[in-house]
N, C-alpha and C positions, 0 to 999 in steps of 0.2 A: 308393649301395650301402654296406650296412654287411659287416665285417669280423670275424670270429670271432677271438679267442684262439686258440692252439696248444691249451689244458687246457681249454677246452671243446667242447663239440660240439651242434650245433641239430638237434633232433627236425625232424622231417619236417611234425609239425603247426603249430609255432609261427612258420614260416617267418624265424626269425632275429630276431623282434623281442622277445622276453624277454628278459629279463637271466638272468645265467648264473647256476644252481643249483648252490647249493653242498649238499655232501653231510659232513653232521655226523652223528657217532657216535648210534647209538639208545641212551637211556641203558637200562640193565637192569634189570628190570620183575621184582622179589621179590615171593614171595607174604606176603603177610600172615601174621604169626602167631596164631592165635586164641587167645583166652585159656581157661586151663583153667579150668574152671566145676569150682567144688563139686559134690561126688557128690549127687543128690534124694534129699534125704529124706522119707520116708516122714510124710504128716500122717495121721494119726487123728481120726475123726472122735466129735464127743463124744458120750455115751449122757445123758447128762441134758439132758431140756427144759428152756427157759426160756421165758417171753411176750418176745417184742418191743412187745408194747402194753403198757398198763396197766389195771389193774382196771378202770376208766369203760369203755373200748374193749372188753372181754370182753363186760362188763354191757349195752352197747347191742348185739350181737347177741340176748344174752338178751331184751331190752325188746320185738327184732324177733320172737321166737319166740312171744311172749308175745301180741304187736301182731295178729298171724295168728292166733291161737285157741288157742297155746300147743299146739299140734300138731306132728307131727313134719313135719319138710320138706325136703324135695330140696336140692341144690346149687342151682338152677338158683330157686326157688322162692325159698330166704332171702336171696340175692344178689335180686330180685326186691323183695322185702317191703323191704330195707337201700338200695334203689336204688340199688345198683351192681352193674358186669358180674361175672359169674360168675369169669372170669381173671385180676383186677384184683387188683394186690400189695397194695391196700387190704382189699378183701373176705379175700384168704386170710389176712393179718396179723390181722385183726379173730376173723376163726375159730376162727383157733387159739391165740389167746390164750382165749378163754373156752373151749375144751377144753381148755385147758393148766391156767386157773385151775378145771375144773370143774367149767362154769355151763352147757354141752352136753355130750352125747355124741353117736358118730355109731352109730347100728344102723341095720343094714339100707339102708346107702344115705340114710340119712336123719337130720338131726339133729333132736335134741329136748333141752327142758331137764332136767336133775337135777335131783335135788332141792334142790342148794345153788342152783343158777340159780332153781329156784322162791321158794325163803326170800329171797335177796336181791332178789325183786321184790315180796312183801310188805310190805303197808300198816304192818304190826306193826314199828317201828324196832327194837326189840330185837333181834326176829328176823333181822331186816335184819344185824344188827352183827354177829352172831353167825355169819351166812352170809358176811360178809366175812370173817370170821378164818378161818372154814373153806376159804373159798377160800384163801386164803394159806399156810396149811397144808396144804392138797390137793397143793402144788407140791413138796415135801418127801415126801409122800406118793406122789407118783407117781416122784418119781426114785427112791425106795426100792423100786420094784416093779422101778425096770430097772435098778438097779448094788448091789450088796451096802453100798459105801461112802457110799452116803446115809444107812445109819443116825443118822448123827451129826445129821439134824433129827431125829430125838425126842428123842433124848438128853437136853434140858434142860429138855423142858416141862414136866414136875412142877417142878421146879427153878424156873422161868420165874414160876410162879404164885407159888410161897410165898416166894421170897426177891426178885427182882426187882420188881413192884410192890404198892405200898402199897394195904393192906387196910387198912378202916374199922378192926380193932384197932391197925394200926402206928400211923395215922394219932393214935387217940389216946394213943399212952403219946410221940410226940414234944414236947419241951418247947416250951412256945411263944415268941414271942420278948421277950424282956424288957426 
């Protein structure tokens, strides 16, 4: 027979064979403090496009519009002819860069080429070159349509011609070297 302590007492369940529980302070449970977060500011989202591709990537939807009979074509149709899925971050990157650079448009539900997408698929390489610049200039041009402060792409293309590169006259009045 075992014997209990005075300062303890046996529950009824453990019929005396535990050892005796001792009862320690519960320590005090503070709530956390959270930290104060910076007020959200407000982002803006920008009004000028840019491509995420690059001219090549523009120009092979063109190649695809062109591939199809150079007819106007559904969503569903030039993802089709491109073979790839109509929802694929590939196909919509690819899109909108050559509507960005100006080598489609969309009416009516349907894209088709402009006429810079037509010249830069031209056998004619001049022509070709010429539709490149324009593409690249188209992207200046269209941010001029949606913010007043894109002016500043035209601003220097007169400028760009006569002073920045060398024209068959610069060419010859520079000395050669000696």
């Amino acid at each position: 027979m075992t014997t209990l302590d005075e300062t303890t007492t046996a529950s009824p369940s453990d019929n005396g064979t535990s050892p005796p529980k001792a009862t320690k302070p519960q320590p005090r449970v503070r709530p956390l403090k959270r930290p104060v977060l910076p007020e959200k500011r407000e982002i803006a989202q920008s009004t000028i496009g840019f491509p995420y591709g690059d001219l090549e990537s523009g120009i092979s939807v063109a190649q695809a519009i062109f591939a199809a009979g150079g007819v106007a074509l559904s969503r569903e149709q030039l993802a089709g002819v491109m073979k790839l899925q109509v929802g694929s971050g590939n196909f919509v990157t690819k899109v909108a860069t050559a509507r960005i650079f100006g080598l489609v448009t969309y009416v009516q539900s349907k894209y088709e080429l402009s006429n810079i997408g037509f010249a830069i698929l031209d056998s004619d390489e001049k022509r070709q070159r010429q539709a490149r610049a324009e593409a690249f200039l188209s992207l200046c041009t269209s941010a001029s349509m949606r913010t007043s402060e894109a002016s500043s792409c035209h601003r220097d293309r007169s400028g760009l011609n006569r002073h920045s590169l060398p024209t068959a006259s610069h060419q010859s009045r520079r000395p050669t070297p000696g």
